[in-house]
N, C-alpha and C positions, 0 to 999 in steps of 0.2 A: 161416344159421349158428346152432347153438346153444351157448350161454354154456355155461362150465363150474359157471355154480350152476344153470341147468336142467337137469341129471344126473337122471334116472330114477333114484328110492329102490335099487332096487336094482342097478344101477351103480354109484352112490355106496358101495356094500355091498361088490362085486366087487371096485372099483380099492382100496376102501379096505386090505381084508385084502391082496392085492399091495404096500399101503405100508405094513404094521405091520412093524415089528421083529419080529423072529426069535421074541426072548423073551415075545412077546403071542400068549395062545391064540389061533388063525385065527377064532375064531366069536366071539368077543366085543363086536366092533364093529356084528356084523350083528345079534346078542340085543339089544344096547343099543339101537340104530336101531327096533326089529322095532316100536315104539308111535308111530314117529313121525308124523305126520299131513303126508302128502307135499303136500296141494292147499295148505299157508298159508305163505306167501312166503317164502324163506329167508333173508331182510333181518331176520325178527321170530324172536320167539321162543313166535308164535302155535300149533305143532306140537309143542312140548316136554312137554305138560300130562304128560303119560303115561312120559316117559324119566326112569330112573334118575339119582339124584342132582338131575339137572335140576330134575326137581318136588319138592324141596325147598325152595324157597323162587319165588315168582311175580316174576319181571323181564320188564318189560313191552319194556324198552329193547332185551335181546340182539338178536341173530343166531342162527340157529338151528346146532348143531353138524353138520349137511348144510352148510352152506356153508363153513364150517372144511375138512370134510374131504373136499368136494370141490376146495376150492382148494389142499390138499397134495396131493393125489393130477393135478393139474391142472400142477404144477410140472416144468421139466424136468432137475431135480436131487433129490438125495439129500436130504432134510431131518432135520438130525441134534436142531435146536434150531428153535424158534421163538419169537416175541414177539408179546405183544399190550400196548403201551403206555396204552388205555383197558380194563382188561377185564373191569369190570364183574359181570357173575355169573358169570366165567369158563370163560364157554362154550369159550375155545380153549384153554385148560389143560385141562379135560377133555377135551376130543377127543384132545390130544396123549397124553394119561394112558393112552387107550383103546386108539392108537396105539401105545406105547411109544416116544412121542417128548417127549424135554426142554422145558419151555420157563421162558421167563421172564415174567410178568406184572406189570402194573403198576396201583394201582386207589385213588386217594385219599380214596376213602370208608371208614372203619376197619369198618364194618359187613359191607361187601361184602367186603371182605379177608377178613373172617375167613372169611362165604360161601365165597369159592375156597377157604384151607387147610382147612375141613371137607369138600368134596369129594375135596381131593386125597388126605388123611392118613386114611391103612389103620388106620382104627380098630374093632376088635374087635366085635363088634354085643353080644353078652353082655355083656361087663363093661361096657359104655357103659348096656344096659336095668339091669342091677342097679344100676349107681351114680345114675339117673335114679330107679326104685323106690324108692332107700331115702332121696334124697333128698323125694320128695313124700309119701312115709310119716310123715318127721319136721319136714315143713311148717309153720312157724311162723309167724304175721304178727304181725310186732310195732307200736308206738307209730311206728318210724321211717320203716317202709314206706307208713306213710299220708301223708307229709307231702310238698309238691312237692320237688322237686329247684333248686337254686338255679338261677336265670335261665335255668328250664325255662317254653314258654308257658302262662300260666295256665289256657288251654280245654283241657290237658291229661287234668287228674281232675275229677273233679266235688268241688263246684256249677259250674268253672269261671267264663265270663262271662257274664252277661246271659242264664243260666239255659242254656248250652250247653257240653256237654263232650263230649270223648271216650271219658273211658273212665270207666263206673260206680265208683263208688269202691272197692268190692268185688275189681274186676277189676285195676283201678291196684296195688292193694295185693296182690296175688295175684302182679303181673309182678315187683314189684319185691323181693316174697321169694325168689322164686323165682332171680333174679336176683342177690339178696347170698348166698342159702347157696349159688350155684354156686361163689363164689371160691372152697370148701372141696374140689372137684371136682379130678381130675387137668386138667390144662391142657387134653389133646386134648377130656375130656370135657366140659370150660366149655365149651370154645369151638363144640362139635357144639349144645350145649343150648342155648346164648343163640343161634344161628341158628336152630334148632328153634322156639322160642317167638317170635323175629323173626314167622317166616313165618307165624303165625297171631295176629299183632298187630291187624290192619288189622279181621279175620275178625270178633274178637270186641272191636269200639268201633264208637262208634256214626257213624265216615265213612266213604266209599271215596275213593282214589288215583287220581289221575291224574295225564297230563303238566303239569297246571295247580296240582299240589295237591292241599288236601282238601275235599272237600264231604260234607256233612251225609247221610245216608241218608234217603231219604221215609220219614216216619212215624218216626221212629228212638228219639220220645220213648216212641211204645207199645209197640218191643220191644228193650227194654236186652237186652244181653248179659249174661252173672252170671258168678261165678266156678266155677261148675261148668262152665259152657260153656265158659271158655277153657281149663282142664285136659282135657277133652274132646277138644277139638281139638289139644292137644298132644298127648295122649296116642296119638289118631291120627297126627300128623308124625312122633313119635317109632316109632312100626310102620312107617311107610314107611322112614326112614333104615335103619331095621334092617335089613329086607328089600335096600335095596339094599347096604348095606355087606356083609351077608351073601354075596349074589348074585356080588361080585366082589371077593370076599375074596384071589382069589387072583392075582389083578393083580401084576405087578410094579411095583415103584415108581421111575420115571421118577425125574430128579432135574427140581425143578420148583421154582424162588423166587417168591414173591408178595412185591414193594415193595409197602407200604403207603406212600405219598409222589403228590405231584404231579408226573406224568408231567416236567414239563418239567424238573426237577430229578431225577428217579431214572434218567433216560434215562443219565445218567452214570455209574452203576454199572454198565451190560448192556455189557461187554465184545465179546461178538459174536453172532450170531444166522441162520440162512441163512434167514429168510424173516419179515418183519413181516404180521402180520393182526388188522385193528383197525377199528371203529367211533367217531370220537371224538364225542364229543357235537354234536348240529347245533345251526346258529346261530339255536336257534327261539326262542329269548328263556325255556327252561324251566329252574329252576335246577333240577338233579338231587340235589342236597345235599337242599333243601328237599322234594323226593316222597319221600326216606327219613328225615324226622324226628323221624316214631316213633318209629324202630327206633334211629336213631341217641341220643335220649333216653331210651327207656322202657330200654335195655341198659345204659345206664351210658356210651356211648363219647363222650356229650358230656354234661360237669359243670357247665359254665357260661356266660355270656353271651359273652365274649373267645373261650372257646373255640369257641364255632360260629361267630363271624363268624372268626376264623384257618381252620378250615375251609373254607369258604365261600369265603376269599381265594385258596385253594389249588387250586381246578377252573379250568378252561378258558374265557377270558374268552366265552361262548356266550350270555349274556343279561345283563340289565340290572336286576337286584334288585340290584346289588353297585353302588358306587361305587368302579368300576377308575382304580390308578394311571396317569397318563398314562405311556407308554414310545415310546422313538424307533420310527417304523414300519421294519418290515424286510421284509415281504411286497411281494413286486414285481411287477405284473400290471396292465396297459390295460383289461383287463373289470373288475376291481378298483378301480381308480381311476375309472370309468366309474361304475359303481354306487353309491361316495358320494358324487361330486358329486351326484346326480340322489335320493339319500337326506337331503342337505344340503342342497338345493332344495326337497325336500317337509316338512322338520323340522315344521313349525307344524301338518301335515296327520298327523305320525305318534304313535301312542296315546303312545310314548315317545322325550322328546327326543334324549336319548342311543342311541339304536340307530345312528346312521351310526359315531359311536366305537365302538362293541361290536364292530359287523362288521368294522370294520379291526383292531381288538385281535385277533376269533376268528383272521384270517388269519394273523396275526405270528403268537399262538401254536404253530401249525398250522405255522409256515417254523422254529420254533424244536425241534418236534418231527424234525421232516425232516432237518435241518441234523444231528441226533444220530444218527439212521439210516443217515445217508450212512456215519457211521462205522464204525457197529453190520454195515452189510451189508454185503459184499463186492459187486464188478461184477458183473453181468450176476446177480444174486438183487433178489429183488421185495420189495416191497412192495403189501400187497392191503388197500384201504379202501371201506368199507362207507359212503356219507355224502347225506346230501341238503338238499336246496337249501330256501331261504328267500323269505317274502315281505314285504314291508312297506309299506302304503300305494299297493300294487299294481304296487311295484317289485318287479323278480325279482330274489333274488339266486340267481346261478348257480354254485353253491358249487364242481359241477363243472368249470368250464373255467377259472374263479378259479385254481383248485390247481394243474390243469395247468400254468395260466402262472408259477404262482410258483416251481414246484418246478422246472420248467428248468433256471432258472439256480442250480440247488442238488445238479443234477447227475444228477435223477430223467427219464429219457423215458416218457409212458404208450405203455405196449403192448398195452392191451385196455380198451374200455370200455363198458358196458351199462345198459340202464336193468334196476333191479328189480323195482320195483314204482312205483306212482305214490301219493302220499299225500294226501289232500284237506284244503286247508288250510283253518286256522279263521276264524273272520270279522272275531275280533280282528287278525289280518295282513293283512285284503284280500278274505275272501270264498272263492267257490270255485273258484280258479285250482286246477288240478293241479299237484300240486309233485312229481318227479322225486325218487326215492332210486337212486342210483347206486353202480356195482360200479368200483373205478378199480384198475387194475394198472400197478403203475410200475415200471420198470427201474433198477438202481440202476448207472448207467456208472461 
């Protein structure tokens, strides 16, 4: 039997136009798809380099929008609205955009928020390049732009520490002019531009990103980045955005809310929804806060020390850089209960003490999300999550059958479930056990 995310690219294309609303050109879904790169999993967002909007900014975390929209067109109902309560670089809002289908998203990073409302918001490509023009024509850098940011990390700009920075001091001062004279900008266009220069942050400093953080570039002290480089490559983001705002200009506009808030809290504003599709962060011990640091400092959206651990307190208890509030456990599940005894058995042997409490927190969180869904969905419509399993000490945790049991008694039955892909874990968790990312389809009785 084949899964309904291994859909042949052009199927996906077929059932899709069958599912657009009325009011969406038939071809627009299959032109947006037409780059997509069918062979890389549709768990990642390894296929997207090439699709509009998408490659606007690099998220390493998504889903690719083939699995969006093969799991709408996979449904056997009408889907007027949908939800993605993690969503990230809002891959399911745009799909649904593409669609001319509603949705509601939800995404606690204010950086990525804004991410999703510049894809969504039909902003003009002309008057957005002339207001971009005239602002780097009358580019100023002042005394203030050179100075840190309060209870910003010191390895920021240079000299930074122990002779190691980020970002050339040139470059630092370049981001953050760039960045005060946008407050002068129309709203739509701040908010296009501070994404724009986001995505070519990483580009022009001297680390690269990953799930772990940042690390240094080889070599990286003999080739700084300058300030001409980093306008360069905006300069280029900004021809791409054109291009695609141009491209689909004539889009109708879905109604489509982005909560900027902590899913477990915003979940109380979504009224109703016929269909949840979501990723939440797995319980790999990565803080997702901290791989957008940058972006979330060098833009302005984090001012002070309080404010990024408030932050910080607000994502999915999924790792252990935070010291999480203790809360009464609500997550009900024998494979659950199974896996911290035997994680509190190994504590002395695990890189960090605290991981058997993390994993029971991710859980609750995770029954506290559910619990809001039940609401949110009518009987017999689904919810579809994207999620994989963890290891520690060479203990499995099996994220997938965890859920299953807890969500039972919460009113959820699974009615489909797949492996996606297989992901090879790090050495820091165990070595190289193959760890399971899973496809889980729940019925909502």
């Amino acid at each position: 039997m084949t899964e309904f995310w291994q859909t042949p690219l052009a199927e996906t294309v077929r059932n899709s136009k069958r599912l657009a609303h009325r009011r969406v050109p038939p071809n627009d879904i299959g032109n947006w798809l037409e780059n997509y790169a069918e062979a890389a999993p549709t768990s990642s967002n390894q296929g997207t380099t090439n699709i509009p909007f998408q490659r606007w900014f690099h998220f390493k975390e998504a889903f690719s929008p083939k699995f969006v929209a093969d799991t709408l067109s996979s449904l056997p109902y009408k889907v007027d609205r949908c939800l993605d309560p993690f969503a990230g670089s809002g891959t399911t809002a745009v799909t649904c955009r593409m669609l001319g289908i509603s949705s509601d998203v939800i995404e606690v990073n204010p950086f990525l928020a804004d991410l999703i409302e510049a894809k969504l918001s039909p902003v003009r490509a002309a008057g957005f390049c002339a207001a971009y023009d005239d602002l780097m024509s009358t580019l100023e850098i002042k005394p203030a732009d050179r100075l840190p940011i309060d209870g910003m990390p010191p390895t920021l700009s240079e000299p930074g520490v122990g002779g190691r920075f980020v970002f050339a001091s040139d470059v630092y001062a370049t981001i953050r002019a760039i960045v005060r004279q946008s407050d002068g900008l129309a709203p739509e266009h701040a908010r296009l531009l501070k994404v724009l220069l986001g995505a070519v942050l990483v580009a022009n400093s001297n680390v690269t990103i990953n799930g772990k953080g940042r690390r240094y570039r080889r070599g990286w002290q003999a080739r700084q980045r300058s300030a001409s480089d980093l306008i360069k490559s905006l300069d280029e983001s900004v021809d791409r955005a054109a291009a695609d705002l141009t491209l689909y200009s004539g889009l109708s506009r879905s109604e489509h809310v982005v909560h900027c808030d902590d899913a477990r809290n915003a979940l109380a504003r979504v009224k109703h929804a016929d269909v949840a599709i979501f990723s939440p962060p797995y319980p790999n011990s990565f803080d997702y806060t901290d791989v957008y640091n940058l972006e979330l400092w060098m833009l302005g959206y984090l001012r002070s020390s309080p404010g990024n651990r408030a932050l910080r307190h607000q994502t999915l208890r999924s790792h252990v850089q935070m010291k999480w509030q203790e809360t009464r456990p609500v997550a009900v599940s024998q494979v659950l209960g199974e896996t911290l005894d035997a994680l509190r058995r190994a504590r002395a042997d695990l890189w960090n003490p605290h991981i058997p409490e993390m994993i029971g927190f991710y859980f609750d969180d995770l029954a506290v999300v559910f619990s809001e869904l039940r609401r949110i969905l009518e009987p017999g419509h689904h919810a579809v999550v994207a999620i994989g399993d963890s290891q520690y000490g060479g203990i499995h945790v099996d994220v997938a059958s965890i859920l299953v049991e807890c969500l039972h008694s919460l009113g959820f039955r699974l009615t489909e479930r797949g492996a996606i892909r297989s992901m090879r874990n790090s050495s820091q968790h165990g070595g190289g056990f193959e760890l399971s990312e899973h496809c889980l389809v729940f019925e909502r009785l």
